[in-house]
N, C-alpha and C positions, 0 to 999 in steps of 0.2 A: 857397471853395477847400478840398479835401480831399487831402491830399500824403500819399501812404503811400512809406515810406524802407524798402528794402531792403539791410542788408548783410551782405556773407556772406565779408569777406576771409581775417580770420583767426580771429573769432569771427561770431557771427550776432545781428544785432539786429533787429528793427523798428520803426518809428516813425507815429506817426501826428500828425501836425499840420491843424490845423482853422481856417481862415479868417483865417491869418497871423497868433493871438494865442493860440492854445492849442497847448500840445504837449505831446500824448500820453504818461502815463508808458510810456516805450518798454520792450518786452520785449528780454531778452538773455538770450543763451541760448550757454553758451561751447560751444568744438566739443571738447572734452578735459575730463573732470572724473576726475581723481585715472586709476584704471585704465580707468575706459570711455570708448570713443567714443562720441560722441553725433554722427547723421550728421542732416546739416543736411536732407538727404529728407524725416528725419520730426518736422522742428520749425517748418521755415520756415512752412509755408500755416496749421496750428495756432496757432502765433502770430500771424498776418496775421486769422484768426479770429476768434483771441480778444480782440483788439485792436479788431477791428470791431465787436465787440459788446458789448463794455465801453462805446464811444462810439455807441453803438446806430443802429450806419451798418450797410450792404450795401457787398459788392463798387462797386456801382452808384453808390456816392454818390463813386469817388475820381476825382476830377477830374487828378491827377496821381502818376505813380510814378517815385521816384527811385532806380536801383538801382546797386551797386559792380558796375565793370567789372572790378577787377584793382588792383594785383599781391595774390597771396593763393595758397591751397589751390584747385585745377584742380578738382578734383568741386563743391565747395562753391559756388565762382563759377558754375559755370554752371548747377548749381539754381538759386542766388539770381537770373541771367540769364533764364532757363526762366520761371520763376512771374512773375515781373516783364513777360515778353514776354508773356506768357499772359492774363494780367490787363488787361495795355494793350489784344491785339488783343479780348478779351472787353467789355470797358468803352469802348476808345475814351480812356483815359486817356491825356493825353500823358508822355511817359516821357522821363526824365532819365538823361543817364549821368553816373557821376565816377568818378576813380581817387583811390587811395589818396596820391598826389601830387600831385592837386587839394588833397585837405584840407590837406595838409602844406605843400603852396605857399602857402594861401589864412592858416595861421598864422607861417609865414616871413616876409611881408610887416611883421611888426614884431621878427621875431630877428633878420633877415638874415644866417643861416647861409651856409654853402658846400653842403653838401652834405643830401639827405634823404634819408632810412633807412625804407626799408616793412619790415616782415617776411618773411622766407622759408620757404613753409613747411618747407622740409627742412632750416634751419638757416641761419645769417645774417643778412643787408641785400639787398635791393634797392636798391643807392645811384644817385639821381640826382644829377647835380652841375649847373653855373649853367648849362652849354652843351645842358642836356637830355639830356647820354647815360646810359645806365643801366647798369650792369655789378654781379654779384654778387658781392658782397664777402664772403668765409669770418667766422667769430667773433674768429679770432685775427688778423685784416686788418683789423680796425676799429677799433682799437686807434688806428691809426695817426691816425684821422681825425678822433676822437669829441669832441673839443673845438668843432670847424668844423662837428659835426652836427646836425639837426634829426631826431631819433627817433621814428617811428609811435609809440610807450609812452610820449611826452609830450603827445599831442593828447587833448585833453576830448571823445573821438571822437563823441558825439552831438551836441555843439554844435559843434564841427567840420562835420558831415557837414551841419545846417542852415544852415548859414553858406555853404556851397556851391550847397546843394541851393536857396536863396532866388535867389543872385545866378544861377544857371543860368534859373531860372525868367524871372527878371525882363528878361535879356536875350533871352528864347526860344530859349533853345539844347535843340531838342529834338530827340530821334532818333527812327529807324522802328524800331520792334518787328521787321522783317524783316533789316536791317543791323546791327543792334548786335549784337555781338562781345564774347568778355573778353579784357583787354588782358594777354596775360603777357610777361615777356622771355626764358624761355625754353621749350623744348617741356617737356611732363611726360614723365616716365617711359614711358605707356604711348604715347604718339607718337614716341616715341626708337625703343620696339620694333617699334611699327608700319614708321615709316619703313626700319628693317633689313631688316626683314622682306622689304619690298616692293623694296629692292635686291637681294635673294638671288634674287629670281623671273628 
């Protein structure tokens, strides 16, 4: 079994794990460093590359791809979406989804918080609380909470993301390359003007 992990929430890493005892020193690649942007376009398939060929596999050899749905940065999710659906229908790899609330659920099972915290990318929480709803909570709104929270910047996120990406496997919870979706809670920016737009007509 060859698992290649895609994630592209709010930084971008990838991962390669080999036969459920090796795992791949992962490449990470943050999406901000000091004044440049680094756009996940031209880093994700390079590193998926490089990765392959450090462990001297082909596209061909992955028998499975795990890749982040959401919550996170709208462009970056759905490259990371993109090359992942790409791969699968190129390979035949079965594909795994998870959200940034998977992981954080999956390390709450021994905090048992109230409330967990993804990041925004425009600034804030994406808070879920125990009942499943999600609503975004400002900087100066979290305050209120942060005692009762489980915070995305406390997950050991690559061992996180395996800890997911195993138990998905092992139950076969796998998606079609065709229906997978990124999960966000709210529209972005440029579907806000879309959607105006198309009421003014």
């Amino acid at each position: 079994m060859v698992v290649l992990t895609i994630y592209s929430a709010n930084q971008v890493f990838v991962s390669l794990e080999i036969d459920g005892g090796l795992l791949m020193e992962p490449i990470i690649v943050e999406l901000f460093t000091g004044e440049k942007k680094v756009k996940s376009l031209e880093v994700i398939m390079p590193a998926v590359e490089k990765l392959l060929e450090k462990a001297k596999l082909t596209v061909k050899d992955i028998t499975h791809i795990a890749v982040s749905s959401g919550v996170g940065s709208f462009t970056s999710l759905r490259i990371g979406l993109i090359t992942a659906k790409t791969l699968a229908l190129m390979t035949g790899a079965k594909l795994i989804a998870f959200t940034t609330f998977d992981l954080l659920e999956e390390k709450n099972s021994l905090s048992k918080k109230e409330y967990l915290a993804a990041l925004a990318y425009a600034g804030g929480y994406y808070v879920k609380n125990k009942k499943g709803e999600v609503r975004l909570y400002k900087q100066d709104e979290i305050s209120e909470i942060r005692d009762k929270t489980l915070f995305e910047e406390q997950l050991f996120i690559i061992k996180a993301t395996w800890d997911v990406v195993a138990g998905k496997i092992a139950k076969k919870e796998f998606v079609s390359p065709i229906e997978l979706d990124a999960y966000y809670v709210e529209n972005s920016r440029a579907e806000d003007e879309l959607e105006a737009k198309n009421k003014k007509k």
